[in-house]
C-alpha positions as CSV (number, residue, x, y, z in Angstrom):
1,X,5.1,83.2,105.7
2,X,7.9,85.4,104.7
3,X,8.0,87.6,108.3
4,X,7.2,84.4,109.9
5,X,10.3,82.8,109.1
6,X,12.5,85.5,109.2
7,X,11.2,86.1,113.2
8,X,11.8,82.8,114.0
9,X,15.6,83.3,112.4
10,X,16.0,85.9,114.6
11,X,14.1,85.3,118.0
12,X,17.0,86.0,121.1
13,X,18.5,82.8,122.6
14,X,18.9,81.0,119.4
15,X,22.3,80.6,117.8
16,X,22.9,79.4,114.0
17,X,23.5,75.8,113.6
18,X,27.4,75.3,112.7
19,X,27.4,73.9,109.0
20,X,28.3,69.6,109.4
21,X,31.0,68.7,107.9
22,X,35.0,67.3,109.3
23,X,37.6,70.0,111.3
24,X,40.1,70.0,108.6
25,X,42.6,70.3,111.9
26,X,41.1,67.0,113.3
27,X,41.2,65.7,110.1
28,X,45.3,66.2,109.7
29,X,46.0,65.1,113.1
30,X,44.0,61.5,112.9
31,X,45.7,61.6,109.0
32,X,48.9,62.1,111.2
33,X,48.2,59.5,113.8
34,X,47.4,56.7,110.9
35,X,50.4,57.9,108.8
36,X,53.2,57.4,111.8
37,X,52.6,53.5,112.0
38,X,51.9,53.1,108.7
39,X,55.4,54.9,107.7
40,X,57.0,52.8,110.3
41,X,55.5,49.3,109.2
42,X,57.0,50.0,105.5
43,X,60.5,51.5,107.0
44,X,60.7,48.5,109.4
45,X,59.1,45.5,107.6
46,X,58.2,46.5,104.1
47,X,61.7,48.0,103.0
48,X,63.9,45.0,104.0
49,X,61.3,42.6,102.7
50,X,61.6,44.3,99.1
51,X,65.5,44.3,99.5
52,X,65.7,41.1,100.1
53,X,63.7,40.2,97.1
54,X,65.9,42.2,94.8
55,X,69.3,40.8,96.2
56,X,68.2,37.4,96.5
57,X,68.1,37.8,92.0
58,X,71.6,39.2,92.4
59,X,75.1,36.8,91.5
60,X,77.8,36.2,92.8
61,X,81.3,36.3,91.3
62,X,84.6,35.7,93.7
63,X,82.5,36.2,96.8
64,X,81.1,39.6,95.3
65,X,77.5,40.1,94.8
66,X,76.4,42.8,91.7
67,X,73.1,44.3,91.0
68,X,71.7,42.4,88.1
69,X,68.8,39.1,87.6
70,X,69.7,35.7,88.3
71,X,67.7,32.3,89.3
72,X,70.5,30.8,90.5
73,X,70.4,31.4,94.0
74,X,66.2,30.1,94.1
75,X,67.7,26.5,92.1
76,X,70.4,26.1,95.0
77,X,67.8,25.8,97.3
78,X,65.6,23.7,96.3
79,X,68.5,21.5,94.0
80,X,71.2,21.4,96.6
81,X,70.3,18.6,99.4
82,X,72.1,20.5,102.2
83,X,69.5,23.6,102.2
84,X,66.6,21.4,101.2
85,X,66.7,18.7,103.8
86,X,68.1,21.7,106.4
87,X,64.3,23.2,105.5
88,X,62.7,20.0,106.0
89,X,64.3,19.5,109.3
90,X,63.5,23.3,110.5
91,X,59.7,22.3,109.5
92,X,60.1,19.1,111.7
93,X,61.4,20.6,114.8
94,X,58.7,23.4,114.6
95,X,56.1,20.5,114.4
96,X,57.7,18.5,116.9
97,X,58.1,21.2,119.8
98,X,54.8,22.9,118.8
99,X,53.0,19.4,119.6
100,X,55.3,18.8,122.8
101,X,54.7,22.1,124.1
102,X,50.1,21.9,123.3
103,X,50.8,18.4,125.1
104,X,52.4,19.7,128.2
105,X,51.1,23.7,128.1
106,X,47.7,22.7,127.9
107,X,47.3,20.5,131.2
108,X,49.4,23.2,133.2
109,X,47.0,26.0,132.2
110,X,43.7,23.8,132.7
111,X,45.0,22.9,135.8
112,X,45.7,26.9,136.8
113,X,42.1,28.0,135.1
114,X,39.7,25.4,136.8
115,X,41.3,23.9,139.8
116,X,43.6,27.0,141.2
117,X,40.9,28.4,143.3
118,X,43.2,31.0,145.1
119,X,45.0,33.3,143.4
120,X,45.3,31.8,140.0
121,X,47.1,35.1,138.6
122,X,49.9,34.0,140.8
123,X,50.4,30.8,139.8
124,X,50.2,31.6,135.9
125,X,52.9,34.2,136.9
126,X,55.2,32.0,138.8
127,X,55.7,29.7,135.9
128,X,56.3,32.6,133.6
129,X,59.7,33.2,136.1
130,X,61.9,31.2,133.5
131,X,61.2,33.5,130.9
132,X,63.0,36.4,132.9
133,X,66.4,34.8,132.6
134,X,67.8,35.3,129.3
135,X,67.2,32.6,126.4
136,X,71.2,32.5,126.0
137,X,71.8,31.6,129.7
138,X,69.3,29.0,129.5
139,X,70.5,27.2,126.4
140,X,73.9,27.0,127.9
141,X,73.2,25.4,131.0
142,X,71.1,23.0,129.3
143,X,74.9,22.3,127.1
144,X,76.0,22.0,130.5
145,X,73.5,19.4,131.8
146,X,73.3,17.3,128.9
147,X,76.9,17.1,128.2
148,X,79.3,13.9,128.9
149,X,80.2,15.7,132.5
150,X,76.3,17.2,132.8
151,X,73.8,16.0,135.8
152,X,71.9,13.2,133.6
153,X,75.2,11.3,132.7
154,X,76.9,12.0,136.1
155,X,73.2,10.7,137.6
156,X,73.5,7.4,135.1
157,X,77.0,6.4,135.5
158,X,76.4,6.3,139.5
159,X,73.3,4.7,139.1
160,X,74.5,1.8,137.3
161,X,72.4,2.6,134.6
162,X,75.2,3.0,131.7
163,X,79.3,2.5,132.2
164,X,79.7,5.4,130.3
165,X,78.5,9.4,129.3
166,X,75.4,8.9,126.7
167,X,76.4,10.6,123.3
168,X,72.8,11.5,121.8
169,X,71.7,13.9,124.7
170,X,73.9,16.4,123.1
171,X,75.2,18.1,119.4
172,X,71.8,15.6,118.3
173,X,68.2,17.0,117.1
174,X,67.1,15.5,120.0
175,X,69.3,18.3,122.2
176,X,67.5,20.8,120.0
177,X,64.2,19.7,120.3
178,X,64.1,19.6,123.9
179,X,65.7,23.0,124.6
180,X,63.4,24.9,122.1
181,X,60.5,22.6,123.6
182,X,61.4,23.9,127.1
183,X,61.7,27.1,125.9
184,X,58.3,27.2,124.5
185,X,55.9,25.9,126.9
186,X,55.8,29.2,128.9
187,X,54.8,30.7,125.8
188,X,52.0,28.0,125.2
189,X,50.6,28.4,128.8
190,X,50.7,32.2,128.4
191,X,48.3,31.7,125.1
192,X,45.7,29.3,126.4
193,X,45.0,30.1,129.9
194,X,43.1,33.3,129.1
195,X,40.9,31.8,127.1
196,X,40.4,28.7,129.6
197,X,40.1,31.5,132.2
198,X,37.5,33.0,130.1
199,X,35.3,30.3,130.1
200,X,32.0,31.2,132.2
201,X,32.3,27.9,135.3
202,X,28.5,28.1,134.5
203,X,28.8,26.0,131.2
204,X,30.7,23.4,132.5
205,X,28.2,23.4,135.8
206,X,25.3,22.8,133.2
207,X,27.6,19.9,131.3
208,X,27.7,18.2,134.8
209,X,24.2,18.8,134.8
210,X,23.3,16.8,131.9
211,X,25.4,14.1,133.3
212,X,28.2,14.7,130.9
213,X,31.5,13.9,132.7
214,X,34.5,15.7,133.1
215,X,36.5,13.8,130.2
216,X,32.9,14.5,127.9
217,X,32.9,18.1,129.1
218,X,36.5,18.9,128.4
219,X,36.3,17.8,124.9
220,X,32.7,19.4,123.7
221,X,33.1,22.5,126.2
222,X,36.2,23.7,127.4
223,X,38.3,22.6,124.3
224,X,35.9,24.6,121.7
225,X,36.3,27.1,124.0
226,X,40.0,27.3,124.1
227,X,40.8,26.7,120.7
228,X,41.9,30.4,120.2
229,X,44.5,30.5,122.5
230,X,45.3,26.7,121.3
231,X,45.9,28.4,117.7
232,X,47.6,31.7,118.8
233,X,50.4,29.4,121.1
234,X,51.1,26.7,118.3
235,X,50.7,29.1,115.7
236,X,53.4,31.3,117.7
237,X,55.6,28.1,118.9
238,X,55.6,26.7,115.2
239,X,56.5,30.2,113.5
240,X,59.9,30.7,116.3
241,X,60.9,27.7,116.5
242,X,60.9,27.3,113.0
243,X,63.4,29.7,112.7
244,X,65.8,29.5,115.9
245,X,68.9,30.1,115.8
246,X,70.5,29.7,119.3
247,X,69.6,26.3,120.2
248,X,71.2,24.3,117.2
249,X,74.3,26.5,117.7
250,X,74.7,25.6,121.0
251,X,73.2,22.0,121.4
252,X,72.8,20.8,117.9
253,X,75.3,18.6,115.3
254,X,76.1,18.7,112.0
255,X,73.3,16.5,111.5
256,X,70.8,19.0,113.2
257,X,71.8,22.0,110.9
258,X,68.7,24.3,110.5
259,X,68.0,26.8,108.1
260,X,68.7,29.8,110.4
261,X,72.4,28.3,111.1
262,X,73.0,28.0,106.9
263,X,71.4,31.8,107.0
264,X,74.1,32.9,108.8
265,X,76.8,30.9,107.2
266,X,76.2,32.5,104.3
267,X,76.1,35.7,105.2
268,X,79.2,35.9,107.6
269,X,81.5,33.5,106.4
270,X,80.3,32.8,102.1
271,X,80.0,36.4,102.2
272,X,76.9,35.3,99.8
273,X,74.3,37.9,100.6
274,X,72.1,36.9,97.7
275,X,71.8,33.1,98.5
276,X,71.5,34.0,102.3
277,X,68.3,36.3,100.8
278,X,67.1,33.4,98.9
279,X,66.9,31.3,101.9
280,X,65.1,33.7,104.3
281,X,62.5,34.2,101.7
282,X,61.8,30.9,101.2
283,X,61.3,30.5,104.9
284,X,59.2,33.1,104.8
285,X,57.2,32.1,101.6
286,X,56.7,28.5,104.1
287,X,55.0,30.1,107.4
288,X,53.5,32.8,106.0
289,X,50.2,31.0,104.6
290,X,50.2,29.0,108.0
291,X,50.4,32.2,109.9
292,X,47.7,33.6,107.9
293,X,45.3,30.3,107.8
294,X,45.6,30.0,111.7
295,X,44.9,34.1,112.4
296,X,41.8,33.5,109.7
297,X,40.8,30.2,111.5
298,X,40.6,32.3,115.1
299,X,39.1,34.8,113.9
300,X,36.3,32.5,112.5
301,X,36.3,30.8,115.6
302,X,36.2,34.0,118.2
303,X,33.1,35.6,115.6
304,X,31.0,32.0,116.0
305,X,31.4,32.4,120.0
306,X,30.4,36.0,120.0
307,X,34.1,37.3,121.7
């Protein structure tokens, strides 16, 4: 048994198997690879988060901050009405344009998905055009339209429809809710029609088979279908507009201040770092669990459809 294995050992044409085990040179390169975002995600996201947790302790003394532990800052914002009720209004216009925008977006990209038979790419990029001209450029001209002089009250005084420029289409939330609204509902379109487009034309074909009509079918077929894109375009329209700044500078009143704008305040003009901190976190602390429910929620929803 002896000479018999040692002949097969060394019969010609045979190498010797290379012992198993991982290229310690493969293994510092993918240890690389995984390390360079990782590093980045704690320089970029991690470090200022932390920083602004540790500032937003610090006080204030004749409009200089010190290191040192303070609650303070937290009590102003939930105890002072101006940063309370601004939070409360930032949460309102997310809600507000995020239902606008799933009202309009939805139609528009059910409309490019199902009956666009030509070319639908094309049509889903032609209404993406708006988003190539810059967000600032686009908020001003809506100032310009809206205001006393603007096409709608230029349109209404020759009309005979009003004697005079009507005051709440501008500096009022309802400026700021339609120029976030219409800045959004590219963004909603952009979410929902690949999932629409997704949708095999098969199991709506077998809906109409079983006599189910097209109001039936859209509501137990292609809106299960969709709901994805449905969460990733509110979930994305809610979080932004939540915290935009340009539109309620440019259109909004004192009576459509939003958190962002009080952010700002504080931290160019009040020179107060540590309530400014205070104030992002807490917008944080508020979309962060809605953020995470509604990425937990597709997830769920894309494993039960086998995507």
């Amino acid at each position: 048994m002896t000479v018999l294995a040692a002949a097969s050992k060394s019969r010609p044409g045979q190498s010797e198997q290379p012992a198993r085990g991982v290229d310690p040179a493969r293994r510092r390169r993918f240890a690389l690879l995984l390390g360079l975002p990782v590093v980045w995600w704690i320089l970029v996201l991690g470090v200022p988060y932390i920083l602004m947790i540790v500032i937003s302790f610090w006080p204030v003394t004749f409009l200089n901050m010190r290191p040192g532990f303070t609650l303070t800052n937290w009590e102003t914002v939930f105890t002072v009405p101006l940063y309370w009720q601004a939070l409360l209004r930032s949460i309102k216009v997310g809600l507000i344009v995020t239902v606008i925008a799933l009202v309009i977006g939805y139609p528009v990209a059910y409309f490019i998905a199902t009956r666009v038979k030509r070319r639908p790419t094309l049509y889903y990029v032609l209404f993406q055009i708006p988003l190539w001209v810059s967000y600032l450029i686009r908020a001003y001209a809506w100032r310009v339209i809206l205001g006393d002089n603007g096409v709608i009250n230029q349109a209404l005084m020759a009309t005979g429809i009003t004697s005079q420029p009507v005051k709440w289409l501008l500096f009022t939330q309802f400026s700021v809710v339609l120029v976030i609204t219409t800045m959004f509902i590219p963004f909603m379109v952009m979410s929902i029609y690949p999932s629409l487009a997704a949708i095999p034309p098969s199991l709506r074909e077998a809906a109409k088979d079983l006599h189910a009509g097209r109001f039936r079918t859209l509501l137990k077929v292609t809106l299960p279908l969709s709901l994805p894109g449905v969460i990733v375009g509110c979930t994305y329209s809610l979080a932004i507009s939540f915290g935009d700044f340009i539109a309620p500078t440019l259109v909004g009143g004192p009576r459509s201040t939003m958190m962002t704008q009080l952010i700002f305040n504080n931290i160019g003009v009040a020179y107060d770092w540590p309530l400014a901190a205070a104030l992002g976190l807490t917008m944080f602390i508020v979309i962060l669990p809605l953020v995470m429910a509604s990425s937990r929620f597709e997830g769920n929803e894309r494993l039960l459809m086998g995507r």
